[in-house]
N, C-alpha and C positions, 0 to 999 in steps of 0.2 A: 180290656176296654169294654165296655156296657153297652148297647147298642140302645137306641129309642123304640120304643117298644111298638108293634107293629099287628093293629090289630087284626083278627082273621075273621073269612067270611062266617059269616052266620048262619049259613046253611051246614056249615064244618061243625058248627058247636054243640049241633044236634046230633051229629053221630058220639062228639066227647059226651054227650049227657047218656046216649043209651049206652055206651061204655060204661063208664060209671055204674048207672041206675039196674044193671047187670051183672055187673064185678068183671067183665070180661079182661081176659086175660091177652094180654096185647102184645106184639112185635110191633116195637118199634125202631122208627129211622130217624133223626137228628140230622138237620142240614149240615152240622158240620162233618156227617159221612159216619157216628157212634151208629150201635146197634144196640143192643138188650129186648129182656119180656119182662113187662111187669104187670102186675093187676089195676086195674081203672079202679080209682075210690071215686075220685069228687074233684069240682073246680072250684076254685077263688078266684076273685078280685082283689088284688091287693090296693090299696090305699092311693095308690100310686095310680091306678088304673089297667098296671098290669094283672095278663090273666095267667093262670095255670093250671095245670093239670098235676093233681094228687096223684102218687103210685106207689104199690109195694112191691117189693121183690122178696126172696127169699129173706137178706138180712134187715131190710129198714122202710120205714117210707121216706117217702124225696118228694121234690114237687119238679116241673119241665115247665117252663116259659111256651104260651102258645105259641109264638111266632118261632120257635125253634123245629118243633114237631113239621118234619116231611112227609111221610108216610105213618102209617098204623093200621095194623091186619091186626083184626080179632082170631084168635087162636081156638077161641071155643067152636064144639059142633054145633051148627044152626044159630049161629050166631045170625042177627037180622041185616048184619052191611059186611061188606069184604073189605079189601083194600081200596085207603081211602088216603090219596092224596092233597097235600094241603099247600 
């Protein structure tokens, strides 16, 4: 089932843009309790009004519904935010 989509603060959106605008390489958390690391490309809005978050991993890129993303800790050295709850 699909949920209605649930948009996030916009103080949140400025750590996903210097993720991105970085490449930083990310730990992420998934409210439904998933884990992985993947590299920050870029956000969309889709058509729809939902947003996302662009990522690559070793095999693909994928994209993450904002309102799903819990956590995400940049993995790089001197990265400019730490762990950043959403």
């Amino acid at each position: 089932m699909h949920s209605p989509y649930q948009p996030i603060n916009c103080d949140l959106h400025d750590y996903l843009e210097i993720a991105c605008m970085h490449h930083y390489r990310l730990n992420i958390e998934l409210n439904d309790g998933q884990h992985f690391v993947a590299t920050a490309i870029t956000t969309r809005t889709a058509s729809s009004k939902e947003e996302f978050l662009l990522l690559q991993n070793e095999n693909q890129q994928f994209e993450i519904r904002l309102d799903k993303l819990r956590v995400i800790t940049p993995l790089n050295k001197n990265a400019s935010f730490g762990c950043i709850t959403f």
